[in-house]
C-alpha positions in Angstrom: 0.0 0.0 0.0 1.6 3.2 -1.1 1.2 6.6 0.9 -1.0 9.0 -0.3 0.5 12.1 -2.7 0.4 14.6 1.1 1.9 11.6 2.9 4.6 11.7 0.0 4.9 15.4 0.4 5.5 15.5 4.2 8.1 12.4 3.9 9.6 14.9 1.2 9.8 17.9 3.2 10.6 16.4 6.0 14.1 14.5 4.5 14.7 18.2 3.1 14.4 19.5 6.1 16.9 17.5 7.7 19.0 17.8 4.2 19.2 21.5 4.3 20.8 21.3 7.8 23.4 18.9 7.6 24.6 18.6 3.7 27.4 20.9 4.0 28.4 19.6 7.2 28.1 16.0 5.4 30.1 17.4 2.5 32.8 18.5 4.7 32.8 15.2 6.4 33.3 13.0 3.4 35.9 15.4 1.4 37.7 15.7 4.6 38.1 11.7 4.6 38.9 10.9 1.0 40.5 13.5 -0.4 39.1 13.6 -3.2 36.5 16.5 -3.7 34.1 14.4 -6.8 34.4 11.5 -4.8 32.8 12.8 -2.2 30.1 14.5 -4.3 29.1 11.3 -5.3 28.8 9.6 -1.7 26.6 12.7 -0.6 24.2 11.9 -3.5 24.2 8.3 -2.2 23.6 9.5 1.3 20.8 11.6 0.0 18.9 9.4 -1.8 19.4 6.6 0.8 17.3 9.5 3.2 14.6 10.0 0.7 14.0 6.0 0.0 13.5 5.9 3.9 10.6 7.8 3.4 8.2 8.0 6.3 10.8 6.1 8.3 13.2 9.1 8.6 10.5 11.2 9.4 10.0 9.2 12.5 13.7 8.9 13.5 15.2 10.7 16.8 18.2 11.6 15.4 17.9 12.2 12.2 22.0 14.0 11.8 23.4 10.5 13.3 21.3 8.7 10.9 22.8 10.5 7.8 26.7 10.5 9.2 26.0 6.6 9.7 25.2 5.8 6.3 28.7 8.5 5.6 30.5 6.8 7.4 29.1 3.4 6.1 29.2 4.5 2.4 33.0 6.1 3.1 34.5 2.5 4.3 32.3 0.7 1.0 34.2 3.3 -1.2 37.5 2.5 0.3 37.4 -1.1 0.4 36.6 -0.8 -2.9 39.3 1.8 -4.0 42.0 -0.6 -2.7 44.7 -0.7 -5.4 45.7 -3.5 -7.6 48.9 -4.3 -9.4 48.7 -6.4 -12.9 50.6 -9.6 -12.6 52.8 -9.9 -15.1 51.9 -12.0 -18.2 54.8 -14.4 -18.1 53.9 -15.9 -14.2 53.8 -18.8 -13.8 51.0 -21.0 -12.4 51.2 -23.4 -9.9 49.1 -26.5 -9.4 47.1 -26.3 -6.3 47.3 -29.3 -4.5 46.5 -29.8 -0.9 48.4 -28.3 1.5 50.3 -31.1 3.8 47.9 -31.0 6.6 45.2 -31.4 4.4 46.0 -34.2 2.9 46.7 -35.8 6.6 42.5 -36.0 6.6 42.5 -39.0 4.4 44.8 -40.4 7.2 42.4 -39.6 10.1 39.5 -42.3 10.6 42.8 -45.0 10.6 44.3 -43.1 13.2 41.3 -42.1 15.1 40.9 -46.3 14.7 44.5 -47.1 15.8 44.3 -45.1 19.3 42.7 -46.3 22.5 38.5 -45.7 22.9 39.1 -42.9 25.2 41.8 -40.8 23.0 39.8 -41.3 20.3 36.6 -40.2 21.7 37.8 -37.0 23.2 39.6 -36.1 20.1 36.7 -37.2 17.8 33.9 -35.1 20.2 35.9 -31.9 21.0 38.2 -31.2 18.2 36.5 -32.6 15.0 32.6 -32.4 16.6 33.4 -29.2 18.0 32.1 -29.9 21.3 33.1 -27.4 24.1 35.2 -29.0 26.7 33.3 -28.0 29.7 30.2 -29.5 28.0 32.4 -32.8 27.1 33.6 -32.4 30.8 29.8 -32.2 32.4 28.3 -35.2 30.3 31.3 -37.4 31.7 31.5 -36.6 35.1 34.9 -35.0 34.7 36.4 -31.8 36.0 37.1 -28.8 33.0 41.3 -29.1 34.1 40.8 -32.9 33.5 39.2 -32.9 30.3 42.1 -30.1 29.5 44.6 -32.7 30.0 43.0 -35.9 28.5 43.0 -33.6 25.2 45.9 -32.8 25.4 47.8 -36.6 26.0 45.5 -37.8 23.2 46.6 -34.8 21.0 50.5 -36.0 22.0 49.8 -39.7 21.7 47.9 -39.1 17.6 50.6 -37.0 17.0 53.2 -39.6 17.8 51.4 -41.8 16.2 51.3 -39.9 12.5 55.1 -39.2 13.2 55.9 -43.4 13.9 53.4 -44.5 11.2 52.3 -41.8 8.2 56.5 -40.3 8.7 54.8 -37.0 9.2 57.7 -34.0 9.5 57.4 -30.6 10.5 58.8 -27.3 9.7 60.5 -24.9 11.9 57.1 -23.5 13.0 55.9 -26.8 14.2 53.4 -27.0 10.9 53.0 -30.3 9.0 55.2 -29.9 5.9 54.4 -33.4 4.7 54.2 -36.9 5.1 54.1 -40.1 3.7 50.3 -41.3 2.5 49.7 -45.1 3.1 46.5 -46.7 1.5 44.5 -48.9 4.4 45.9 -52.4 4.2 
């Protein structure tokens, strides 16, 4: 249902009302901020016509200034994330395939060594870190304290990751990241 031609009218005068006080203070705002005079032309135009399709809802706002130096500041970061500049790469670069990164490709290793370690390693590791289940909830539904759960995790993290390093020869870098390993197929 569309407002009547007077309803349009006061939604009008009562955006250019608000307009007519705070453009050039706008204007100031946004040229201030980018630099760039025509720029900033532009982003008051957007501002402006953001305020008249409100309508009848920026008639009833309480603050109609902080409104318009909202959607400012909002279109001022849109235009600057999108002004971000770019350098062409240079014809002649050369492609690499993309292939997994290293601890990627450890997944296809997982259910054999979630299979490999004892019932209790693997369900803590399988519940907290692949389920995502929070370790005070694991904790509560079995009957252990949160500093106990902590350090079941953490001997069954130790005892998987010996485990990849005796049998999938997994090696790390100087950062402590998987660099790579050696895949096995199931047997």
């Amino acid at each position: 249902m569309t407002d009547s031609p007077v309803a349009q009218f006061r939604n009008f005068a009562c955006v250019l009302n608000a307009w007519e006080q705070h453009e050039v203070e706008l204007r100031r705002y946004l040229a201030h901020h980018l630099q760039d005079a025509h720029l900033a032309d532009d982003l008051v135009q957007d501002v402006f016509l953001k305020a008249m399709a409100q309508g009848k809802n920026f008639c009833s706002l309480e603050n109609p200034r902080a409104w318009l130096f909202q959607v400012a500041r909002n279109a001022l970061i849109d235009s600057t994330r999108l002004s971000k500049p770019t350098v062409p790469l240079p014809d002649d670069l050369i492609q690499e395939e993309s292939n997994l990164a290293p601890v990627d490709a450890l997944a296809e290793c997982l259910p054999r060594v979630l299979a490999a370690l004892s019932v209790e390693d693997s369900d803590i590791l399988r519940r907290c870190d692949i389920e995502g289940v929070k370790q005070q909830a694991y904790a509560d539904a079995h009957g252990l304290s949160l500093p106990a759960t902590k350090s079941r995790l953490l001997r069954a993290r130790q005892r998987m990751r010996e485990w990849l390093i005796r049998n999938c020869q997994v090696r790390f870098d100087e950062t402590g990241s998987v660099c790579c390993h050696t895949s096995r197929t199931r047997t």
